[in-house]
Each structure stands twice: as structure tokens, then as C-alpha cells.
One Martini backbone bead per residue (centre of mass of N, CA, C, O) as a GRO file, in nm:
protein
  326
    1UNK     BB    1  10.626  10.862   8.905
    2UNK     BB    2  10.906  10.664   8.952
    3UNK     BB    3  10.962  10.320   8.900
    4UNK     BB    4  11.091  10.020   8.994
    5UNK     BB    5  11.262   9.649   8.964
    6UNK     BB    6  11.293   9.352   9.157
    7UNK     BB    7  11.284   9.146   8.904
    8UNK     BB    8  11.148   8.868   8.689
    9UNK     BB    9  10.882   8.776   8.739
   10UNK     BB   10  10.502   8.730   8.714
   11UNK     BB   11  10.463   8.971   8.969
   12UNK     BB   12  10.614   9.160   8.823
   13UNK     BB   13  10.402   9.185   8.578
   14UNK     BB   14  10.149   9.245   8.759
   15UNK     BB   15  10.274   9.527   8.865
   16UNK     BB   16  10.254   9.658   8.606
   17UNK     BB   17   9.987   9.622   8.493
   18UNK     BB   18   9.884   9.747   8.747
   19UNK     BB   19  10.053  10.040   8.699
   20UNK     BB   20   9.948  10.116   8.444
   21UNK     BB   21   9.645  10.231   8.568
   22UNK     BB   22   9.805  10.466   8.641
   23UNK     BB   23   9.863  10.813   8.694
   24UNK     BB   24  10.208  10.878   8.644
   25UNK     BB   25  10.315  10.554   8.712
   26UNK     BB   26  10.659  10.511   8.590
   27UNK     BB   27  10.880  10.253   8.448
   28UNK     BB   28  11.227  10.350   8.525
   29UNK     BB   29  11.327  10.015   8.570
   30UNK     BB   30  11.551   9.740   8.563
   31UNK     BB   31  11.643   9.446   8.794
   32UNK     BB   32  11.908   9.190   8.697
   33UNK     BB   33  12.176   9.012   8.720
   34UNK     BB   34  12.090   9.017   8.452
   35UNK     BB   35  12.134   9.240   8.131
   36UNK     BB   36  12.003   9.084   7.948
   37UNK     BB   37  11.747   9.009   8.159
   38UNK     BB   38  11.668   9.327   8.165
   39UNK     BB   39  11.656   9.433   7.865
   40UNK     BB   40  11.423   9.284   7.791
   41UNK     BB   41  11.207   9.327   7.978
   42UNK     BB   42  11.209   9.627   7.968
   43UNK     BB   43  11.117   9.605   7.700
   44UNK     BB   44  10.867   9.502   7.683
   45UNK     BB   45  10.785   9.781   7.898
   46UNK     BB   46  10.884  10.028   7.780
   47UNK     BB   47  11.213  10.048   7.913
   48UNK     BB   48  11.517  10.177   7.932
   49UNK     BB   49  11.597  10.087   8.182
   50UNK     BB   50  11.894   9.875   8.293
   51UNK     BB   51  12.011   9.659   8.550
   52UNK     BB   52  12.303   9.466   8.749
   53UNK     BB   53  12.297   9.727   8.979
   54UNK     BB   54  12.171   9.853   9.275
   55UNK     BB   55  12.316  10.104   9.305
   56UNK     BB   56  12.279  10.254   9.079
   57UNK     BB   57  11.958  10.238   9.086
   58UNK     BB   58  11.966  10.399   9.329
   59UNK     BB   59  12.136  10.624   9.196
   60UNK     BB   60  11.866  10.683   9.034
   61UNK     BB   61  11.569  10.868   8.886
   62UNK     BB   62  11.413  10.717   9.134
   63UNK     BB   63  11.151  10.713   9.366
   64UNK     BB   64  11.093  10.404   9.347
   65UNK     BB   65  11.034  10.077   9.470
   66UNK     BB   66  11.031   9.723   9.375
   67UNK     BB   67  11.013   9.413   9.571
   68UNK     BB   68  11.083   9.052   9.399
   69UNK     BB   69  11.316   8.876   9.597
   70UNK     BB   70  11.364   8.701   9.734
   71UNK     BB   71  11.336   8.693  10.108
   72UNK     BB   72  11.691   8.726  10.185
   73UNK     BB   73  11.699   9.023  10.008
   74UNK     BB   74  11.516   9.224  10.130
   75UNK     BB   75  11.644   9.396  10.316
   76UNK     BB   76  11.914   9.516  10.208
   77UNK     BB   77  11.750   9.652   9.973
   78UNK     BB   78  11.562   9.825  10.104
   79UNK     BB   79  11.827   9.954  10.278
   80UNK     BB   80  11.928  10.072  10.009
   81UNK     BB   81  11.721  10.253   9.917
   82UNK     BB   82  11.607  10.436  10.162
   83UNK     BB   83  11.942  10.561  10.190
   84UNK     BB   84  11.846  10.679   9.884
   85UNK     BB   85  11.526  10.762   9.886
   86UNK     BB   86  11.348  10.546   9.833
   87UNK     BB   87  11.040  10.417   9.794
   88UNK     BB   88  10.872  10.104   9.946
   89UNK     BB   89  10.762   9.774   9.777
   90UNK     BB   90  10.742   9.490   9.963
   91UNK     BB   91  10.750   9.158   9.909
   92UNK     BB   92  10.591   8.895  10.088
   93UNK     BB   93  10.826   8.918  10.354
   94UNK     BB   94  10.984   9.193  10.429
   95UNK     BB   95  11.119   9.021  10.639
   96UNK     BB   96  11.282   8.759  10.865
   97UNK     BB   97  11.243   8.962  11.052
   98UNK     BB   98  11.168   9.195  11.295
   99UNK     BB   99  11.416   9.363  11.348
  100UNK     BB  100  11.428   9.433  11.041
  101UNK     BB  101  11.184   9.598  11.032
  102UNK     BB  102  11.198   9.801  11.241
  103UNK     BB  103  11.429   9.938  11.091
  104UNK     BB  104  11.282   9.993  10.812
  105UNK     BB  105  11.076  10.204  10.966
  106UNK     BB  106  11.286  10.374  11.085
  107UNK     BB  107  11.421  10.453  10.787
  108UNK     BB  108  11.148  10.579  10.664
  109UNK     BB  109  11.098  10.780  10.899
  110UNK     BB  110  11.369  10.938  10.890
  111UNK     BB  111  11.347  11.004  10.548
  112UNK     BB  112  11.042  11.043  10.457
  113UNK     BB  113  10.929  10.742  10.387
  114UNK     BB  114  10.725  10.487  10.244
  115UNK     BB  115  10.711  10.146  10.370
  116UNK     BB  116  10.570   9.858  10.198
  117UNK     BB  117  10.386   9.615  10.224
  118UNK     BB  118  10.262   9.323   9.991
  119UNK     BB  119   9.902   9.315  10.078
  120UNK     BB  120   9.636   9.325   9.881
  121UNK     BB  121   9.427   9.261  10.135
  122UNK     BB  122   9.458   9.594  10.279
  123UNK     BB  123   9.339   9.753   9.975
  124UNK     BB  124   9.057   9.646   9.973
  125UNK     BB  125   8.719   9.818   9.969
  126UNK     BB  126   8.585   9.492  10.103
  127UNK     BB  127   8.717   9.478  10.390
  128UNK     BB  128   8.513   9.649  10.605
  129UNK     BB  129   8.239   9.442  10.490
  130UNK     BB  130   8.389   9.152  10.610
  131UNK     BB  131   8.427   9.277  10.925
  132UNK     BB  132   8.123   9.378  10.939
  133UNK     BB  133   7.971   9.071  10.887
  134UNK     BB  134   8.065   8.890  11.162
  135UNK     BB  135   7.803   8.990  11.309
  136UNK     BB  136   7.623   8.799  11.213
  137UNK     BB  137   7.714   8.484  11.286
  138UNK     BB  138   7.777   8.609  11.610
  139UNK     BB  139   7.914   8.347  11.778
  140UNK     BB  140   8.240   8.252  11.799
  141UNK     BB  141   8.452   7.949  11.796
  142UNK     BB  142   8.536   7.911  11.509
  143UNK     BB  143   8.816   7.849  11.258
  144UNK     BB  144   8.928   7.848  10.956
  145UNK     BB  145   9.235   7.831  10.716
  146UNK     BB  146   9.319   7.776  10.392
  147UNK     BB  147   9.646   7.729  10.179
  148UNK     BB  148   9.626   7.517   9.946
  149UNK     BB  149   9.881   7.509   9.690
  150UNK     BB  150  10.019   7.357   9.424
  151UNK     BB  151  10.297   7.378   9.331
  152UNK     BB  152  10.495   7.469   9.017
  153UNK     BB  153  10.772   7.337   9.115
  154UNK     BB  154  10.751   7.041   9.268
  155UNK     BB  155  10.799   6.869   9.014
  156UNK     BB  156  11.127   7.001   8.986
  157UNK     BB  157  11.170   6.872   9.286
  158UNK     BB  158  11.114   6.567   9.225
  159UNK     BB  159  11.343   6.596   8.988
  160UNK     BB  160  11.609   6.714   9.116
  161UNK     BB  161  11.571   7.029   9.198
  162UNK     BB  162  11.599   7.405   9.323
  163UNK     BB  163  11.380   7.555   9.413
  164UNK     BB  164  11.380   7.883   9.567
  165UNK     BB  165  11.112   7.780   9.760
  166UNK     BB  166  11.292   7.502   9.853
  167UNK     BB  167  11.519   7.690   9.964
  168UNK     BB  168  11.681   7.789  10.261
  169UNK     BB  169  11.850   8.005  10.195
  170UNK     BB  170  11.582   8.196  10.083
  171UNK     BB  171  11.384   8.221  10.302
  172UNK     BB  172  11.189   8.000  10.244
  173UNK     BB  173  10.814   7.821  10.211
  174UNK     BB  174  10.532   7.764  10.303
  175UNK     BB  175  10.530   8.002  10.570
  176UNK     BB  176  10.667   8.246  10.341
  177UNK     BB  177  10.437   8.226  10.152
  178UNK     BB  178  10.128   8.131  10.266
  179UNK     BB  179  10.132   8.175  10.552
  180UNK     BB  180  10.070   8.497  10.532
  181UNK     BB  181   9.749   8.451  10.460
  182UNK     BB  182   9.665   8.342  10.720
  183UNK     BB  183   9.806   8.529  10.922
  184UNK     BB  184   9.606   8.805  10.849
  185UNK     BB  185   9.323   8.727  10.897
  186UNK     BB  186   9.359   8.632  11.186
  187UNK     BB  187   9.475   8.948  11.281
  188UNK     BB  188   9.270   9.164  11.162
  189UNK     BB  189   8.985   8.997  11.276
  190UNK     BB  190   9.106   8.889  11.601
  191UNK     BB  191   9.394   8.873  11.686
  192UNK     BB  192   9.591   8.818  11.932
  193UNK     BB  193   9.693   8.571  12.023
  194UNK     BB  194   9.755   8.358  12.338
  195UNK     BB  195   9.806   8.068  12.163
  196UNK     BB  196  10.066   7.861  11.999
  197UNK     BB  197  10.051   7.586  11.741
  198UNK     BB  198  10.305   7.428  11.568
  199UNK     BB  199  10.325   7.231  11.257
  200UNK     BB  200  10.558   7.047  11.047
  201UNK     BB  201  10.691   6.960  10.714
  202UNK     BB  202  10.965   6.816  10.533
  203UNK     BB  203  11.185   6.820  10.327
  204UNK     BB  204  11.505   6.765  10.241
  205UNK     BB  205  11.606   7.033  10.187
  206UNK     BB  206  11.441   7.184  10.486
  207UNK     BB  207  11.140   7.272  10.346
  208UNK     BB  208  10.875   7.353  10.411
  209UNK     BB  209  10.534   7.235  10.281
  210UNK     BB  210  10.416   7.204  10.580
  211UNK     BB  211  10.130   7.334  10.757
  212UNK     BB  212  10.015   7.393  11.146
  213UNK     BB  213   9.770   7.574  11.321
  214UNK     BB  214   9.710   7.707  11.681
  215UNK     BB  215   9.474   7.958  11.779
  216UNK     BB  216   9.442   8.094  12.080
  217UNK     BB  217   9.150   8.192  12.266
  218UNK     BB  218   8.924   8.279  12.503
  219UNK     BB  219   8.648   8.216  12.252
  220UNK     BB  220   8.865   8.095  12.061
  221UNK     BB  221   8.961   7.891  11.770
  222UNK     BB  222   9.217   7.869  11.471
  223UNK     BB  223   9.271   7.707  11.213
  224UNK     BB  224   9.588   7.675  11.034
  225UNK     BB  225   9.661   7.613  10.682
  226UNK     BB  226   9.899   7.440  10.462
  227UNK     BB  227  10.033   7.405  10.095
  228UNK     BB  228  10.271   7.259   9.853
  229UNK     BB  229  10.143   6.969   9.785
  230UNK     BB  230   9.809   7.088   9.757
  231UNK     BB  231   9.438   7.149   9.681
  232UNK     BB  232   9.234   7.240   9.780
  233UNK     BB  233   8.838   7.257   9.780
  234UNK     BB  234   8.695   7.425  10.052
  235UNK     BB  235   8.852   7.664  10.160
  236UNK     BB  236   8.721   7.895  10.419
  237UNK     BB  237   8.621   7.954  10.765
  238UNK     BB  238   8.367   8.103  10.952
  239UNK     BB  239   8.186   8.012  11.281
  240UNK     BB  240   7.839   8.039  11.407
  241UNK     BB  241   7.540   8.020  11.554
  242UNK     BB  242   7.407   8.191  11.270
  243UNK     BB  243   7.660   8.151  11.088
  244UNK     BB  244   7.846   8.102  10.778
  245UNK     BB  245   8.133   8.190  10.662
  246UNK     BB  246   8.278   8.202  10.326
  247UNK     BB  247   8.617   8.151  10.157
  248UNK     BB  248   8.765   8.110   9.865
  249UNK     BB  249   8.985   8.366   9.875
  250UNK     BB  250   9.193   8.436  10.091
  251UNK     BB  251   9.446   8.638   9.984
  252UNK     BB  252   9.157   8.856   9.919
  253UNK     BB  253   8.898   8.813  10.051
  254UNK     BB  254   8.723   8.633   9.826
  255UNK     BB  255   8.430   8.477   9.790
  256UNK     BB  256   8.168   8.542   9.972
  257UNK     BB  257   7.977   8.378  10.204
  258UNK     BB  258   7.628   8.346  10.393
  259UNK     BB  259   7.492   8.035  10.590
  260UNK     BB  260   7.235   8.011  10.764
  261UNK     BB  261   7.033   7.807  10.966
  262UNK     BB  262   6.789   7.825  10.789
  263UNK     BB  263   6.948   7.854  10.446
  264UNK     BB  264   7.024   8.124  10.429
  265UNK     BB  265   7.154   8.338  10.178
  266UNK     BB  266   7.482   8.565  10.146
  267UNK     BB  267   7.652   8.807   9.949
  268UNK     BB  268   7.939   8.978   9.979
  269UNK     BB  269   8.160   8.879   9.803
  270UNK     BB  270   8.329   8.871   9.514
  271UNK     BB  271   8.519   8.832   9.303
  272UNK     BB  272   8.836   8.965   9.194
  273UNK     BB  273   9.089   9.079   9.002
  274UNK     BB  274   9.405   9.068   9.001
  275UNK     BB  275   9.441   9.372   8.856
  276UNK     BB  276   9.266   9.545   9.087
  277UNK     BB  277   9.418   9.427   9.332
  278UNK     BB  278   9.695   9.551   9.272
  279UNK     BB  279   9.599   9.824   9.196
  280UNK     BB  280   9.510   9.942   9.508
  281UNK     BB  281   9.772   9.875   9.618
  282UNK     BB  282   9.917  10.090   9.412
  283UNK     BB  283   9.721  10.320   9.481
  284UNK     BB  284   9.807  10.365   9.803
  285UNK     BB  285  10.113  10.398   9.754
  286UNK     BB  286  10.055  10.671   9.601
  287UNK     BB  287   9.937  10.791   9.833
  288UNK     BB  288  10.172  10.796  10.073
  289UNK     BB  289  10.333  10.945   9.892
  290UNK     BB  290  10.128  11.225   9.819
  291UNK     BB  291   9.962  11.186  10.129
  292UNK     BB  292  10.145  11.181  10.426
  293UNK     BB  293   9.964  11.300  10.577
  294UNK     BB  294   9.640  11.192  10.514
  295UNK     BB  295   9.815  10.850  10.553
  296UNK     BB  296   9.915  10.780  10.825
  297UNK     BB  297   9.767  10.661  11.026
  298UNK     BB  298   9.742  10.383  10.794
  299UNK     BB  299  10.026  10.291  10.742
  300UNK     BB  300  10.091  10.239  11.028
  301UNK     BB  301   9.911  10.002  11.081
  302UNK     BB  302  10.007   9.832  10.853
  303UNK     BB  303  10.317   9.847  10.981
  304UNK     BB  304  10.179   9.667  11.228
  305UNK     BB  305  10.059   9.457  11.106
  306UNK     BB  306  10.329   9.345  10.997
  307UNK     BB  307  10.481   9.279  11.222
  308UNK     BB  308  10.284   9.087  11.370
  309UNK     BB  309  10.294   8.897  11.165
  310UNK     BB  310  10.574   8.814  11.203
  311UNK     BB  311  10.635   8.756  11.491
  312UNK     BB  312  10.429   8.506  11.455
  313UNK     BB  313  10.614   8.342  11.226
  314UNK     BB  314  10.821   8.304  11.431
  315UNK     BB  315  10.718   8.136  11.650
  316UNK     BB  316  10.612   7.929  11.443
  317UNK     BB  317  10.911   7.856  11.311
  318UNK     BB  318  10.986   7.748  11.639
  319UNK     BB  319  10.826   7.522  11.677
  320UNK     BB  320  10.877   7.382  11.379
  321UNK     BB  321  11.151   7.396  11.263
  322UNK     BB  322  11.228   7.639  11.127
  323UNK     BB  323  11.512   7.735  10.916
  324UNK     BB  324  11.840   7.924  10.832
  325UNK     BB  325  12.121   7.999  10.796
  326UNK     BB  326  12.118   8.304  10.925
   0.00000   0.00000   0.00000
């Protein structure tokens, strides 16, 4: 299978890494608006074709693509590659709407393809083992979630530029890009809360820098913040009357243990590299498209919960004043 990229950032080339691991899954183009960079680009990756036009791309001998452009990019081109054939794996999150989101499944289905958002998180094999573990715990009544990460931009935006990440325009800031990784672990694990409350701050430039927000239940309460202006330094925590459940690395669901109320430790799961962690993904990935009968149940499921996890971050984005132009 071949395949393409949309974009040449960091996380595009940790994608490439990480294709590089599957058998027969050879990357087949690559698309920067410049196609000087766009060439340097692919010849790193020793990929012959470069391309500086999306639509050429699209009608190109390629099986699949990846996308990893901006935020306000996502729908239009995912909805361009799908109607020309192509299987789409689309960095979160996949479009800026619940609308445009449901569209794109519902055109993904009509052609016979698969669309998938790129988290992580639901591909790897100790995900099972983590939401297992929850019974260990008792019962729950509090949850904390936090992905505090202090972005590698911000000093360039406190310098008076305005990267991509906190321009209002490209619907990013720290909501639809940290707020992403809180709030999939909290409906994975808990479901749909039945109310919440969510409050932001925000740049001059208009982009939320952090959020808090409130998801509550029946029978417990979840806090999730978030901040590209600050570095977490205690993980993320699950409290029950028997045992709390940590996590260090909230993105990936790793780095966990359990340390129960008389004192004992138990572990979890440990770190996992990032490379193995992506490749899973990317292996999920080629199985949706090369077993589309015996992955669809899977598939299914996960773009269920891309939508409600979106569903949740719009109306999140409501209560907070979080805009885009569009």
C-alpha cells in the first residue's frame, strides 16, 4: 500500500518512522505548499514524488493518506482525498465540526473507505488492561485529568509572532490540541458525562492558552485542565476508596500505577516508546483497510467516539468563548 503526507512537520516525520515499521507500507508522496520543501522533504524519506497541489496529489497512484495540517484544513481536504479514493488517516482533530465530522464518515462509508482519526491512544494493545485495572480501585468518585505542556511556540508568540497554534484562524490553542488527549480518556473510560461546565483563558490573539473544565455524573465528578503555558509536573490521577490509579503520561495512557490505601504499589503499564506507540496506530490503521469485514465493528466504535469526543470539545468550546472565524 502506498501512501502520502500532508504536511512536514515533527509528528509527520515521527509518522514516516513509524510507517517505516510495517511491511509493504511505502510512503508515495509528499505535499508542502512549497515545492522546494516538499522535495527536500521527500528525498529525505527517499520518496520520488513532491507535490505542491493537493488535487494532482489526490489523483495520484496513491492508496492512502495522511493528514497534518492545520486544524481548518482537515475537513476540506480529507473530503477531497475520500472523493477521489483515498483511505484517510487524519490528525486529531479531524475536522473543526461535529457536521463536517459525520460527513466525512458518512462519505468514507459511501465509498467504500476508511477514515480514521490518528489517536494513539485507542490502538494500543494495554488499553484493555488500563480500563480493567479501574475495577482494582473500588469505587470512584473523583478523577483528575491534566495535560499541562508548556509549548515549544510560546516564547515565540510572547516574542510578537504568531505561530500557527495560537492563530484563531487555523482553529487551534489549547483546547483542540491538549484538550484533545483529556477528554478521549474521559469518555473511553466514563461515558458521556450529563453535565459540564468549562471555563478558558486566553491570548490576545484570541487563542485559549489553558481551560478548565467540569464533566459530572451520577455518581462521580471528573476534572480536566489543560495549559500550553505551563509544564504539569504531578500526571493525572483516578481515586477510589480502595486504591488510586496514576498516570504519568496521559496521551498515551502509560506510565501507570496503582497504590492502594494500606500502601502496596502495583504496576500498570510502563512507558512505551513513541515510535512503537505510533506504529500501532499506523498498524490498526492497515488492518481497517486490508480486513475491512473483520475490523469493521472496531472501526465503527472508534468513529463513534471521535464524534462524541468532538461533540463534547464544541460545546466545551461554547461555554468558554473559544471562536474561529469560520
Amino acid at each position: 500500500m502506498k501512501y502520502a503526507i500532508i504536511g512536514t512537520s515533527w509528528i509527520t516525520q515521527a509518522f514516516i518512522d513509524s510507517a517505516n515499521t510495517q511491511k509493504d507500507f511505502t510512503l508515495g508522496g509528499v505535499y508542502s505548499r512549497s515545492l522546494a520543501h516538499a522535495v527536500e522533504f521527500a528525498s529525505k524519506n527517499n520518496c520520488d514524488y513532491a507535490y505542491d497541489d493537493l488535487v494532482t496529489l489526490a489523483k495520484s497512484g496513491v492508496d492512502a493518506v495522511y493528514i497534518a495540517s492545520p486544524n481548518s484544513l482537515h475537513y476540506e481536504q480529507a473530503k477531497l482525498f475520500l472523493t477521489h479514493g483515498k483511505h484517510v488517516i487524519c490528525e486529531k482533530p479531524a475536522a473543526v465540526w461535529p457536521e463536517q465530522l459525520r460527513r466525512l464518515h458518512d462519505l468514507a462509508h459511501e465509498n467504500g473507505l476508511v477514515f480514521m482519526e490518528a489517536i494513539m491512544m485507542l490502538h494500543q494493545p494495554h488499553l484493555k488492561t488500563v480500563k480493567d485495572s479501574l475495577e482494582k480501585l473500588g469505587k470512584i468518585e473523583t478523577v483528575r485529568l491534566d495535560f499541562c505542556q508548556y509549548s515549544s511556540r510560546y516564547q515565540s508568540y510572547l516574542d510578537g509572532n504568531l505561530p500557527n497554534i495560537f492563530n484563531p484562524q487555523f482553529a487551534t490553542g489549547c483546547m483542540m490540541d491538549l484538550g484533545v488527549y483529556v477528554v478521549y480518556p474521559a469518555l473511553y473510560l466514563f461515558g458521556r458525562p450529563k453535565e459540564i461546565i468549562t471555563r478558558a483563558n486566553f491570548l490576545p490573539s484570541g487563542a485559549d492558552i489553558s481551560f478548565s473544565s467540569l464533566f459530572l455524573y451520577d455518581d462521580k465528578h471528573i476534572v480536566l485542565t489543560a495549559s500550553k503555558a505551563a509544564e504539569s509536573r504531578i500526571g493525572s490521577e483516578i481515586l477510589g476508596n480502595k486504591g488510586t490509579m496514576t498516570i504519568g503520561t496521559l496521551f498515551q495512557l502509560a506510565d501507570i500505577g496503582i497504590e492502594y490505601v494500606d500502601g502496596k504499589k502495583e504496576a500498570v503499564i510502563g512507558e512505551v516508546p513513541r515510535l512503537e506507540l505510533m506504529a500501532n496506530e499506523v498498524k490498526d490503521f492497515i488492518r481497517y483497510v486490508t480486513h475491512p469485514r473483520e475490523s469493521a465493528q472496531e472501526l465503527a466504535q472508534a468513529q463513534q467516539l471521535s464524534l462524541t469526543v468532538l461533540e463534547t470539545i464544541a460545546e466545551m468550546r461554547r461555554q468558554a468563548g473559544i471562536s474561529f472565524p469560520e
